[in-house]
SEVO-249231 format. One record per residue: x, y, z of N, C-alpha, C, O in turn; residue in one letter. Coordinates in pm, whole numbers. Example, Ala and Ser with C-alpha at 12.3 -4.5 7.8 and 13.67 -1.06 7.14 Angstrom:
2
((1319,-569,780),(1230,-450,780),(1320,-330,780),(1424,-332,846),'A')
((1285,-225,708),(1367,-106,714),(1290,3,787),(1341,114,804),'S')
// end
This chain:
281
((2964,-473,-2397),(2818,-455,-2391),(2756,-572,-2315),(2783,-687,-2348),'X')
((2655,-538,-2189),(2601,-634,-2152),(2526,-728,-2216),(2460,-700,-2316),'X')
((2532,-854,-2161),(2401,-970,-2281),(2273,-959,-2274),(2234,-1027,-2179),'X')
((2200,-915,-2318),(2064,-883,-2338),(1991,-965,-2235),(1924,-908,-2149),'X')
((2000,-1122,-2240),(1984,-1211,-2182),(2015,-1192,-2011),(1916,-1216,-1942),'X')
((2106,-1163,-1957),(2159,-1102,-1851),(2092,-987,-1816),(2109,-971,-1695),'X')
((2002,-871,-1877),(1969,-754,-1792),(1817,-822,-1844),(1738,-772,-1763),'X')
((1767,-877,-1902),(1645,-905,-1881),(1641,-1038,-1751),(1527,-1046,-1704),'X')
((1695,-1093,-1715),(1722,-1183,-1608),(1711,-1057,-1446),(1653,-1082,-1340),'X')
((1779,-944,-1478),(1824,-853,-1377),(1692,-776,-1351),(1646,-726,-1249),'X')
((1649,-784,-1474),(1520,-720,-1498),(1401,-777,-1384),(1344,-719,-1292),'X')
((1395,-914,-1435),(1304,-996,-1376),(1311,-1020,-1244),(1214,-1057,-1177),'X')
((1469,-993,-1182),(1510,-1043,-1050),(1473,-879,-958),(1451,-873,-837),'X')
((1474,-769,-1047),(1460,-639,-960),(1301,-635,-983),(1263,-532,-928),'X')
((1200,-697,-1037),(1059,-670,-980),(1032,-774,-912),(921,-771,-858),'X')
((1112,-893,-889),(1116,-983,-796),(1098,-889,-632),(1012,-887,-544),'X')
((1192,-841,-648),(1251,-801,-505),(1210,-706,-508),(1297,-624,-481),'X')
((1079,-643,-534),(995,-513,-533),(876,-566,-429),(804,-486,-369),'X')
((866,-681,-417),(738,-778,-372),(617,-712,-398),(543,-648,-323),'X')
((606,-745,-552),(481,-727,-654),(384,-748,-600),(289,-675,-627),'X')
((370,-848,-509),(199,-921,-498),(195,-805,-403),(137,-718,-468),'X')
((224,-756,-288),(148,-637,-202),(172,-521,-242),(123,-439,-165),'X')
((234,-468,-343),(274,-362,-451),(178,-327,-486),(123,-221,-456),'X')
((131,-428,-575),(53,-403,-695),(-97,-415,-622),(-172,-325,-658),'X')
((-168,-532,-502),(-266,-512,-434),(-304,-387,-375),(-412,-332,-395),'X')
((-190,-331,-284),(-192,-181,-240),(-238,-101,-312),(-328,-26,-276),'X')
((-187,-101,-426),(-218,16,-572),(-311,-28,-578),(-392,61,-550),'X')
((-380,-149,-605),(-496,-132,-698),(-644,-94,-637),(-748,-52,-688),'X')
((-592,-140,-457),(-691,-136,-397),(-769,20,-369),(-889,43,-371),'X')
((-660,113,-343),(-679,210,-295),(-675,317,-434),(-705,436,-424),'X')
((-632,252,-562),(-696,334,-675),(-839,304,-714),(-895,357,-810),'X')
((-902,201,-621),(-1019,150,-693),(-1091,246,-588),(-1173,313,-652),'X')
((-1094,278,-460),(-1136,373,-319),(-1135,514,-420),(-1237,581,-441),'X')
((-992,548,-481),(-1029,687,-526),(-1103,656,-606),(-1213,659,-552),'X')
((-1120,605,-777),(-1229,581,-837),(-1352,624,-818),(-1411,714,-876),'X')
((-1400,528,-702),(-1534,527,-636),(-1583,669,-563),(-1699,710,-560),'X')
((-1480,727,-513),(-1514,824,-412),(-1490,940,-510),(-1450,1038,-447),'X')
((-1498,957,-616),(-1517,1103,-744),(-1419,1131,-778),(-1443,1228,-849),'X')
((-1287,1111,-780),(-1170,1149,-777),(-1138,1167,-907),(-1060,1256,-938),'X')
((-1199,1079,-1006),(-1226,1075,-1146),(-1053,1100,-1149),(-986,1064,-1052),'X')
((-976,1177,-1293),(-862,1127,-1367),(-735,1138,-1247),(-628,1077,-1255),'X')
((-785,1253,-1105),(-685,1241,-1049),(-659,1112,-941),(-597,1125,-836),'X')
((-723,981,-994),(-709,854,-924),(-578,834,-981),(-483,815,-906),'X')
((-564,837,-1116),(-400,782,-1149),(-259,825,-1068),(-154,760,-1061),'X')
((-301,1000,-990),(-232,1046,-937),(-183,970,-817),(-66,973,-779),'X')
((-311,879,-740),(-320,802,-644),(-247,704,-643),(-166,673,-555),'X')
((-276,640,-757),(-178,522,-845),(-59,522,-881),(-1,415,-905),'X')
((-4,629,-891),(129,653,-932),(144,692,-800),(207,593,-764),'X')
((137,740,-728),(217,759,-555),(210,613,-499),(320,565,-471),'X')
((143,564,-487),(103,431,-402),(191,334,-483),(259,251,-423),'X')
((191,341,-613),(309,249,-658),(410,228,-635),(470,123,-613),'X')
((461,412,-639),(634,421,-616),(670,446,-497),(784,458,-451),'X')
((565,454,-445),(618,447,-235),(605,296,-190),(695,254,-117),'X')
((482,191,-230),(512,55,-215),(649,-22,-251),(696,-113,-183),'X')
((708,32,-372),(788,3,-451),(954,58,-373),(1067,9,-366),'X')
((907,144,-338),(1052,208,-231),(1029,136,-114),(1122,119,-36),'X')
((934,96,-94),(942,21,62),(930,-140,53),(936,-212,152),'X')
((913,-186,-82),(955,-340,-94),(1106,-376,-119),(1170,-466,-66),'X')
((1146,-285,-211),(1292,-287,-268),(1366,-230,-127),(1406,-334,-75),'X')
((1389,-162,-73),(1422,-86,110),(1444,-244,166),(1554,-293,189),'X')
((1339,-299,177),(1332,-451,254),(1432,-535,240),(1498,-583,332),'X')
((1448,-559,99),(1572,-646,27),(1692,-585,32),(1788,-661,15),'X')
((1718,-464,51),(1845,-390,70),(1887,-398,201),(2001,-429,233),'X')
((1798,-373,278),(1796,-353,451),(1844,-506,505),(1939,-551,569),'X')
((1725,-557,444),(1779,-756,491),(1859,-806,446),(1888,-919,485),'X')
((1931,-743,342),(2067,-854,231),(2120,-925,345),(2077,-1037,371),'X')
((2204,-873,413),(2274,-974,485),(2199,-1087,548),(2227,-1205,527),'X')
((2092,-1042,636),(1974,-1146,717),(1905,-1275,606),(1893,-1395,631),'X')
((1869,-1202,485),(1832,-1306,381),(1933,-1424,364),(1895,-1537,332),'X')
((2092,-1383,391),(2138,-1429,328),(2225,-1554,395),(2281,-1653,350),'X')
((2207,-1499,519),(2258,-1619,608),(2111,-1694,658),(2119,-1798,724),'X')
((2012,-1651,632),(1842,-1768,622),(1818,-1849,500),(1720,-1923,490),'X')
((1953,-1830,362),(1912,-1877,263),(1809,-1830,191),(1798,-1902,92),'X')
((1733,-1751,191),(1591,-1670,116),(1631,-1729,19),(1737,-1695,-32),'X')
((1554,-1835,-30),(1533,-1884,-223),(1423,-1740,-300),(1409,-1703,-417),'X')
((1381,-1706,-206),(1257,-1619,-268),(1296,-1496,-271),(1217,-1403,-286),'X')
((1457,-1476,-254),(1476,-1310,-242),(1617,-1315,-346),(1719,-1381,-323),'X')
((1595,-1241,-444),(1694,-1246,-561),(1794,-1196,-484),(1880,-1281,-502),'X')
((1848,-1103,-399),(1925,-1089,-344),(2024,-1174,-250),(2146,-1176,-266),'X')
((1975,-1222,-179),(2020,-1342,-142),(2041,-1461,-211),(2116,-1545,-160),'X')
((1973,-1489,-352),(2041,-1564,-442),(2192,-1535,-535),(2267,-1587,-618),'X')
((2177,-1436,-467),(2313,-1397,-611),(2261,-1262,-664),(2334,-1162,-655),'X')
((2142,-1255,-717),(2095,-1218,-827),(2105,-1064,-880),(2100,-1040,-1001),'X')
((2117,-971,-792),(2120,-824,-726),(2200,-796,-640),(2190,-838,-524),'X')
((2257,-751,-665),(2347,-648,-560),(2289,-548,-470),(2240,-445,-516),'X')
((2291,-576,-324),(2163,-483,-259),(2237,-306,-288),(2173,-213,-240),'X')
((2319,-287,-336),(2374,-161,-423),(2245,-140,-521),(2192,-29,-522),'X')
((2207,-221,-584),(2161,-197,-692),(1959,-196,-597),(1871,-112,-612),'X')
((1957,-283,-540),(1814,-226,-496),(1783,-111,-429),(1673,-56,-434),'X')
((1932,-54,-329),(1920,80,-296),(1868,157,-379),(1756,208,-384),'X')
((1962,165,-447),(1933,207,-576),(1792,253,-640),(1771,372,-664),'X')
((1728,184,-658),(1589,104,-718),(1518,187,-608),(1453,286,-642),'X')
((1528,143,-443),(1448,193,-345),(1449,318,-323),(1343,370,-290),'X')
((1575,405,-336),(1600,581,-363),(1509,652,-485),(1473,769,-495),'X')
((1496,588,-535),(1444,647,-719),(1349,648,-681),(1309,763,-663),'X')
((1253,541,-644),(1136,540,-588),(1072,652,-510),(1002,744,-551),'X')
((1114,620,-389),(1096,714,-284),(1098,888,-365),(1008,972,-369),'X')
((1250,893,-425),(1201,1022,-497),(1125,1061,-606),(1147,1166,-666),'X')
((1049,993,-632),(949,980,-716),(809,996,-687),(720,1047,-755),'X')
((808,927,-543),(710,934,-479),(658,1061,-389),(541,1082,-358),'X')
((771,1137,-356),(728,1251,-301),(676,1380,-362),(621,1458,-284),'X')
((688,1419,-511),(600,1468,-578),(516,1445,-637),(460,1539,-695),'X')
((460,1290,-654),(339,1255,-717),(262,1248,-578),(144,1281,-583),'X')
((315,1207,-447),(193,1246,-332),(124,1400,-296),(10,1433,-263),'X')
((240,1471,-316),(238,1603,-279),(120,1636,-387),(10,1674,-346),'X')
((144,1623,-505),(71,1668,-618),(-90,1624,-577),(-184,1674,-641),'X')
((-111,1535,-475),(-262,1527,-424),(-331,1591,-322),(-438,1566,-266),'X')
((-230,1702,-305),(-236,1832,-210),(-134,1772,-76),(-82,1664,-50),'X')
((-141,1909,-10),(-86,1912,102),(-102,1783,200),(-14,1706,237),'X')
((-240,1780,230),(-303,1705,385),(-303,1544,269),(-279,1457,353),'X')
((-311,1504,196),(-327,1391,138),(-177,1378,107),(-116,1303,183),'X')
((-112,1431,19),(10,1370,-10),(125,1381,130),(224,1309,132),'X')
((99,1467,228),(180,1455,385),(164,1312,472),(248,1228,505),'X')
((0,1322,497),(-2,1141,525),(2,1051,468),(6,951,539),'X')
((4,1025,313),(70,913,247),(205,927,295),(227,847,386),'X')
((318,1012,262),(415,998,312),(456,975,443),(557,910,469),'X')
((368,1033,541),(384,956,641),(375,806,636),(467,738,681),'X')
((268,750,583),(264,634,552),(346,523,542),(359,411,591),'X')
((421,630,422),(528,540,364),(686,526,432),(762,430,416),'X')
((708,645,509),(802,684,616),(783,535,718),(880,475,763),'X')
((676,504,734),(629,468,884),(694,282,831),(750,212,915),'X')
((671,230,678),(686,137,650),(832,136,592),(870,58,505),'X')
((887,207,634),(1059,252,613),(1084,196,751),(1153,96,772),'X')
((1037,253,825),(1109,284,1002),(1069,108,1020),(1152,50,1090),'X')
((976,35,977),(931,-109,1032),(1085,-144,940),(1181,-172,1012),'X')
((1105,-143,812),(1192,-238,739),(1344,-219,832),(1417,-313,862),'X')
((1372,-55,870),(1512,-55,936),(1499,-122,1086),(1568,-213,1132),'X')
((1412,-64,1138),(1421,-142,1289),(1294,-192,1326),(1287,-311,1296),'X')
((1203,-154,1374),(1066,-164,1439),(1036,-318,1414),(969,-373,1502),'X')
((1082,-406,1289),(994,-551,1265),(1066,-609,1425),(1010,-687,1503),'X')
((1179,-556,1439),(1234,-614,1535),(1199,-555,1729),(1260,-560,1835),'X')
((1100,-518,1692),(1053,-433,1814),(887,-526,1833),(811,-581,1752),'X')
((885,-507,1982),(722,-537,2035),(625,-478,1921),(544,-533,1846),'X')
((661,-365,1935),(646,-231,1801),(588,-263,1703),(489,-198,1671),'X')
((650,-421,1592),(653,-434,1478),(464,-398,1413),(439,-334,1310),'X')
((387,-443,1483),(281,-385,1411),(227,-237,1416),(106,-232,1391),'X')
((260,-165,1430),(246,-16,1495),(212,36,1304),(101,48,1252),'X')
((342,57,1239),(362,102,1122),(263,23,990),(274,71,877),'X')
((168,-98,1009),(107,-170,970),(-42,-106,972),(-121,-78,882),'X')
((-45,-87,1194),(-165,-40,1148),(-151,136,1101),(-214,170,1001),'X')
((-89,218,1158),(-64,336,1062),(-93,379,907),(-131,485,859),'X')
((-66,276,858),(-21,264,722),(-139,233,625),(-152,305,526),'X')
((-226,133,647),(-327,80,645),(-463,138,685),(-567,136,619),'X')
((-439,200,832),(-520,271,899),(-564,431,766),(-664,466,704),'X')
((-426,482,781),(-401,585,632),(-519,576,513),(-597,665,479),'X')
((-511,479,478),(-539,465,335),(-653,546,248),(-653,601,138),'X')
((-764,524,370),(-908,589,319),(-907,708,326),(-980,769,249),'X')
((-812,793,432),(-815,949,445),(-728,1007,317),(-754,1110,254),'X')
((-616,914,292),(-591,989,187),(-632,1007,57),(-596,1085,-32),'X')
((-745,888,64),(-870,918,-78),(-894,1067,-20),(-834,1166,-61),'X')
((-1000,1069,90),(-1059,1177,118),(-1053,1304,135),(-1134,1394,113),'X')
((-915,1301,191),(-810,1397,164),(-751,1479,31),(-676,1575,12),'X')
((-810,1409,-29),(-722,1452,-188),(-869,1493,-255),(-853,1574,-347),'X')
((-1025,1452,-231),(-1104,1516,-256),(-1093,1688,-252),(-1018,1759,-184),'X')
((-1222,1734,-374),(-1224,1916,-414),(-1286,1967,-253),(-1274,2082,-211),'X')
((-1353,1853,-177),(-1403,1922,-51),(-1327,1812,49),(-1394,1718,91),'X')
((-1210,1823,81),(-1124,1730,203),(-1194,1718,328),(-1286,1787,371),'X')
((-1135,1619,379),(-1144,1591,536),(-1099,1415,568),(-1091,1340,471),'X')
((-1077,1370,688),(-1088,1245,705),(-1213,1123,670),(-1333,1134,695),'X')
((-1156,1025,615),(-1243,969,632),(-1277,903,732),(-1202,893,829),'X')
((-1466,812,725),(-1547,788,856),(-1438,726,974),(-1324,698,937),'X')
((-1463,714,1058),(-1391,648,1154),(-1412,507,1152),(-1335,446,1227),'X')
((-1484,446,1095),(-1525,312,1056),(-1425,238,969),(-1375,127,986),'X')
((-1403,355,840),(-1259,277,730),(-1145,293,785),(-1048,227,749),'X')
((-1135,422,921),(-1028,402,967),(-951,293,1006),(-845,251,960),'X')
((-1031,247,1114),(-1042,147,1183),(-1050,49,1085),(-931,17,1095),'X')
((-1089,-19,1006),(-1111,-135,971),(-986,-138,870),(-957,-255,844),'X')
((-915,-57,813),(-794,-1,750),(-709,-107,823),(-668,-217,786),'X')
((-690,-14,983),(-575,-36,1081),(-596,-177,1123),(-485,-222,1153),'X')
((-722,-301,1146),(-761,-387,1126),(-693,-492,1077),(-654,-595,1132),'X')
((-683,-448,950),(-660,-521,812),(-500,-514,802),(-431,-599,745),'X')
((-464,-427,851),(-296,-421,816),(-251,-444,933),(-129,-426,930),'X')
((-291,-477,1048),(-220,-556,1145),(-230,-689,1141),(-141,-765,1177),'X')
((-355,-728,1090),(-418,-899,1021),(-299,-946,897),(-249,-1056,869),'X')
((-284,-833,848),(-171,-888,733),(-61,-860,718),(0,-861,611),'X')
((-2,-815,876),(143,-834,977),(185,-962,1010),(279,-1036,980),'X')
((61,-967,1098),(72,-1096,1156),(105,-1230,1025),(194,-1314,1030),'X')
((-3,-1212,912),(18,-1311,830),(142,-1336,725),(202,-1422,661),'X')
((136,-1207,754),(336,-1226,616),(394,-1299,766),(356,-1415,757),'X')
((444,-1288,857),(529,-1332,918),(537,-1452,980),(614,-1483,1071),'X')
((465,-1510,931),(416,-1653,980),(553,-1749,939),(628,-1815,1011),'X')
((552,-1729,799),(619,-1820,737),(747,-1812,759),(824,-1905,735),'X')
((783,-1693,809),(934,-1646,856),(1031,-1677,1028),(1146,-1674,1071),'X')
((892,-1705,1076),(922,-1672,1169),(1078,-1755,1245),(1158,-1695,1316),'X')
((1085,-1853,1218),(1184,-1927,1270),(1305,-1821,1243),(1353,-1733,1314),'X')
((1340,-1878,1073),(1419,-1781,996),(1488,-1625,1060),(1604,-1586,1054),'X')
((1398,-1575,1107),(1375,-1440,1183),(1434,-1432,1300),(1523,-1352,1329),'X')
((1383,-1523,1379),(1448,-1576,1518),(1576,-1589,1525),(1644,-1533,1611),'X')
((1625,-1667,1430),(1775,-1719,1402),(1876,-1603,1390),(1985,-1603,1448),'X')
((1831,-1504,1307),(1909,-1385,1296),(1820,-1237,1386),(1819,-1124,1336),'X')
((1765,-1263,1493),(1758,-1181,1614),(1650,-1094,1579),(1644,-995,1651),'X')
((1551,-1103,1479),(1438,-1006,1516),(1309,-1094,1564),(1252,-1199,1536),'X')
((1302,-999,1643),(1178,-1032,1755),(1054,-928,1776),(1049,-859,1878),'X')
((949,-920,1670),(881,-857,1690),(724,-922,1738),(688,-1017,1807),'X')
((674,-843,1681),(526,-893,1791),(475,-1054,1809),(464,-1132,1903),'X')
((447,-1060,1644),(445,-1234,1545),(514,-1309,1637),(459,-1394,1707),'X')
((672,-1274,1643),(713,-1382,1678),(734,-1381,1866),(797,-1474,1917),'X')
((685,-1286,1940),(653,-1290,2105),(558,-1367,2121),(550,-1441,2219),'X')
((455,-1361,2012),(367,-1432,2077),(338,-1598,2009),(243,-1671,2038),'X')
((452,-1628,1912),(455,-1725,1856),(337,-1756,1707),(249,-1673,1681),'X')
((351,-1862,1635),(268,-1916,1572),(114,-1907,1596),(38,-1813,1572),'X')
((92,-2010,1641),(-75,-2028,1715),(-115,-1932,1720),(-185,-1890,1628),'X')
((-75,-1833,1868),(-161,-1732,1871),(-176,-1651,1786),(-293,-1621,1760),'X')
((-40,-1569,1692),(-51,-1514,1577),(-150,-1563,1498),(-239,-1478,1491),'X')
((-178,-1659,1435),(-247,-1729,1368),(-393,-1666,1424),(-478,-1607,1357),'X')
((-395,-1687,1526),(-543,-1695,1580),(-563,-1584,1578),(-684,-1567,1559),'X')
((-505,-1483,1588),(-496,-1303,1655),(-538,-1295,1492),(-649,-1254,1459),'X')
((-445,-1335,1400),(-469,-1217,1272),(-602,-1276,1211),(-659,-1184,1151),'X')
((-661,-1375,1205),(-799,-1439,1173),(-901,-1336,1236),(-981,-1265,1177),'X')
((-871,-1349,1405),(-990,-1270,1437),(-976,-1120,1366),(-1076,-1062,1325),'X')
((-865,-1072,1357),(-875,-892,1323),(-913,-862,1194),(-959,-755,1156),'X')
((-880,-1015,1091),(-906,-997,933),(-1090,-1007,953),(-1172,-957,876),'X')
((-1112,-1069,1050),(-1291,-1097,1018),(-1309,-991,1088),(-1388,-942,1007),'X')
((-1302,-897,1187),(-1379,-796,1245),(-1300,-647,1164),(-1309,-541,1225),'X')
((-1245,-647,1064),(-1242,-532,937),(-1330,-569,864),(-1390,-486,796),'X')
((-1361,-708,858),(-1477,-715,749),(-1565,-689,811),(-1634,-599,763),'X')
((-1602,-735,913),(-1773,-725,926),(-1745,-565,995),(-1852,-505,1006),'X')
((-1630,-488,1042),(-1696,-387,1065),(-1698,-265,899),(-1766,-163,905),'X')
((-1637,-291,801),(-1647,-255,645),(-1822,-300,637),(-1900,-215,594),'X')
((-1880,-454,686),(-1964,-453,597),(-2102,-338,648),(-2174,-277,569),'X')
((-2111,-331,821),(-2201,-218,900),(-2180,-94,910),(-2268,-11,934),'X')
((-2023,-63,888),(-2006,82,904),(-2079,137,815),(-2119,239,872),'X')
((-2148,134,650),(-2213,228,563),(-2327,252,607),(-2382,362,609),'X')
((-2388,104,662),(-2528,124,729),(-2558,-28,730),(-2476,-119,721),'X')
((-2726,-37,747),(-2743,-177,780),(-2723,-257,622),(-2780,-244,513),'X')
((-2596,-354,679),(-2600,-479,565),(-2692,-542,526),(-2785,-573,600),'X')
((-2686,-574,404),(-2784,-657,332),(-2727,-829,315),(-2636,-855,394),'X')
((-2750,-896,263),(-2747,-1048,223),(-2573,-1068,152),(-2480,-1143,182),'X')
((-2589,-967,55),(-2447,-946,6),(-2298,-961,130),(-2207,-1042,153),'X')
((-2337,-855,173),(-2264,-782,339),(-2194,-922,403),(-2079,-957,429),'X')
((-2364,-997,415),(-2309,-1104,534),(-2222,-1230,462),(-2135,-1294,522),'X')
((-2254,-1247,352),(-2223,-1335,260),(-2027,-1337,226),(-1951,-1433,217),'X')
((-2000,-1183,213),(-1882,-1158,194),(-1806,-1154,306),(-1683,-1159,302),'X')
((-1888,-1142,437),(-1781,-1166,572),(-1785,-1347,551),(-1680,-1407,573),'X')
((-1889,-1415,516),(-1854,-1542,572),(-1696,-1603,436),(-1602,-1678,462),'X')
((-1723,-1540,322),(-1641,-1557,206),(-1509,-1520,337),(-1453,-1606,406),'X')
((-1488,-1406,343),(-1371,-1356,395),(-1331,-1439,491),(-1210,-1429,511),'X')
((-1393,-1529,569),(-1390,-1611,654),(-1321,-1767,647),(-1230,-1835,694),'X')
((-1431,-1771,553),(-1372,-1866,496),(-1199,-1870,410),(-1119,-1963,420),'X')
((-1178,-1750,333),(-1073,-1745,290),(-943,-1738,348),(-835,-1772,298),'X')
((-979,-1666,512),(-904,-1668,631),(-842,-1830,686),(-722,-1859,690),'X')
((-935,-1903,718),(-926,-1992,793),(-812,-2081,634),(-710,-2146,653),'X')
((-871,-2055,505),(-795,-2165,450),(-669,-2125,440),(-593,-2219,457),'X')
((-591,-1976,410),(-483,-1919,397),(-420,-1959,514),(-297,-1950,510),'X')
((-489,-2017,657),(-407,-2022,778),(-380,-2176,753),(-265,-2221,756),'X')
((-493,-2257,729),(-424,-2383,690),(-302,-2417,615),(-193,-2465,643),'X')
((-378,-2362,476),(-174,-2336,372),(-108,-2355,477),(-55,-2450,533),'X')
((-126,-2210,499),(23,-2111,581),(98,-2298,661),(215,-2290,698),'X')
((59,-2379,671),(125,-2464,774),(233,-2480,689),(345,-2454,732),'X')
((220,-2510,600),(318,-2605,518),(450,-2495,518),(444,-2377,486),'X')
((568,-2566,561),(705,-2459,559),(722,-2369,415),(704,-2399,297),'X')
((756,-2271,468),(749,-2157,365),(645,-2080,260),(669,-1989,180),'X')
((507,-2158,294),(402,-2093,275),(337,-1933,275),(310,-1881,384),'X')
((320,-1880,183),(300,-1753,142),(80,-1742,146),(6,-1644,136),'X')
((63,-1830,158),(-133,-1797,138),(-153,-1743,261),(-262,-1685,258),'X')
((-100,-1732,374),(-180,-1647,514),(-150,-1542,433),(-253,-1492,387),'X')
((-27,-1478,389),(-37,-1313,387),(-134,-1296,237),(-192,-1188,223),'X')
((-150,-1403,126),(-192,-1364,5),(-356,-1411,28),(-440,-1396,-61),'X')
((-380,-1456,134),(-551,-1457,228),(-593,-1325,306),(-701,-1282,345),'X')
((-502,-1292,311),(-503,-1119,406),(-541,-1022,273),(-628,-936,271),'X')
((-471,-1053,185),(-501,-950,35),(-623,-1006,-29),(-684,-931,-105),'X')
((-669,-1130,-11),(-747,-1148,-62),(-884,-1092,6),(-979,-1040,-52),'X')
((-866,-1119,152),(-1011,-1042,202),(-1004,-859,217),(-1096,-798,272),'X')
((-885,-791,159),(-922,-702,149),(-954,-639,71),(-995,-523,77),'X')
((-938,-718,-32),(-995,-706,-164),(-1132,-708,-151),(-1204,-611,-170),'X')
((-1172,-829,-118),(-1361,-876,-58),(-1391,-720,13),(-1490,-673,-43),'X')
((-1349,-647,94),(-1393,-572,161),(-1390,-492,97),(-1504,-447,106),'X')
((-1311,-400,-7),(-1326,-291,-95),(-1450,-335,-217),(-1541,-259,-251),'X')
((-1432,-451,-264),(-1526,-465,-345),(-1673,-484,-299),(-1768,-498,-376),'X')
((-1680,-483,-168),(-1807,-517,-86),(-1873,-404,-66),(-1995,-390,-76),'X')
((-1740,-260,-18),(-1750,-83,-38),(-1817,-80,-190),(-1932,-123,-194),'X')
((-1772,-46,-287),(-1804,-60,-440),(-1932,-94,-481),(-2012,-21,-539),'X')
((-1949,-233,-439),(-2110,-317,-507),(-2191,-225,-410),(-2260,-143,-471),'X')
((-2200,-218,-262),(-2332,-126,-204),(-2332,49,-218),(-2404,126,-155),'X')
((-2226,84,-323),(-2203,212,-348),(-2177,286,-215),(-2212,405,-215),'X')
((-2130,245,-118),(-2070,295,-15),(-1952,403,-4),(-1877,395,93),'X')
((-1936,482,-81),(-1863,603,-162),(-1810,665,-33),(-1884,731,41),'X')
((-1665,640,-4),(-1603,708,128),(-1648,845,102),(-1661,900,-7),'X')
((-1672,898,231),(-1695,1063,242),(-1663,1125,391),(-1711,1094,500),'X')
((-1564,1223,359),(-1485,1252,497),(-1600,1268,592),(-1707,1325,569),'X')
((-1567,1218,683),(-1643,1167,816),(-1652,1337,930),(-1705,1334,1041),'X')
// end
């Protein structure tokens, strides 16, 4: 019999390697969009897809990279410590995924098809694409996604405005650029070369700042004319930008990409407080 002690360790090391912090942001963000937009009890439905497709595509990552983690040393990836057997996150990442395709579906056809696209698209980045010019393509896709498939899953469907589109696709190329900051050497060493790292540090840096502030300020005009609030939360977001890029200096720094979640958080909750209630466009 295994030691209790040992599968709660295994335990802890397989939501490790789920990468909780954009897991659980993803979910919460875009269950708080259905919420708002009437969706009333079938938001959980939202919540439970967005979980177990984040969750298939964080655990995918650690399976896909075992080897790459492991000759970069990853302290931060249980897999590459020892800790998991990327057998066992396959594993973890299969269950998921099939889990996820009838709780999307279950939000109809046109809503649960482009989540899965979605989630397809952040499959195809983990097997090849990070390593392509490409690498942000499936970022903004993915991101871009998000608001239609609130809207989509509404009793009267359609896309949403072209405004959350956009500021979606914005936001998830802003927080491409910023997960990869900290990697980038690492990355180099074992041969992927995607956008982040063509155009290096600096400019990355500079590129995902400007795209994180123009999702906000275009979130805060797309409902209509901003108020005091509006402008207040782009300069917040701004501010939160510029300090996550500072962190980010220090080797192995994680605040650029957890500054990217943080202003998109600011931007949904900025949707929310002016009752800005997505409505297919």
């Amino acid at each position: 019999m295994a030691d209790p002690s040992s599968r709660n360790r295994s335990a802890v090391a397989l939501v490790q390697a789920s990468h909780p912090e954009p897991s659980l942001a993803v979910t919460g963000i875009t269950t708080a969009l259905a919420v708002s937009s009437g969706l009333g009890p079938r938001s959980a439905l939202v919540a439970a897809a967005f979980l177990t497709g984040q969750l298939s595509v964080g655990w995918s990552n650690d399976w896909i990279d075992a080897a790459r983690d492991r000759g970069s040393s990853r302290s931060d990836k249980p897999v590459a410590r020892g800790e998991l057997r990327p057998e066992t996150v396959r594993g973890a990442a299969l269950i998921a995924l099939a889990l996820c395709v009838p709780l999307s579906l279950a939000l109809g056809p046109a809503a649960g098809s482009l989540h899965l696209l979605a989630v397809a698209a952040a499959w195809a980045y983990n097997a090849r694409l990070k390593s392509s010019v490409l690498s942000f393509a499936p970022y903004a896709l993915a991101f871009g996604a998000v608001p239609s498939i609130v809207t989509l899953a509404l009793d009267d469907p359609g896309p949403a405005p072209a405004w959350a589109t956009a500021a979606g696709a914005l936001l998830g190329v802003g927080a491409h650029l910023c997960n990869v900051l900290p990697d980038l050497e690492d990355d180099l060493a074992t041969g992927v070369r995607g956008l982040p790292h063509r155009l290096g540090p600096r400019m990355s840096g500079g590129l995902a700042a400007v795209l994180l502030l123009a999702a906000a300020t275009l979130l805060a005009i797309g409902p209509g004319r901003p108020g005091a609030g509006a402008v207040l939360t782009v300069a917040v977001a701004a501010s939160v930008t510029a300090g996550g890029l500072l962190l980010g200096r220090r080797p192995g720094s994680r605040a650029p990409f957890r500054a990217a979640l943080v202003v998109a958080a600011l931007c949904v909750g900025l949707l929310l407080a002016r009752g800005a209630v997505l409505a297919p466009g």
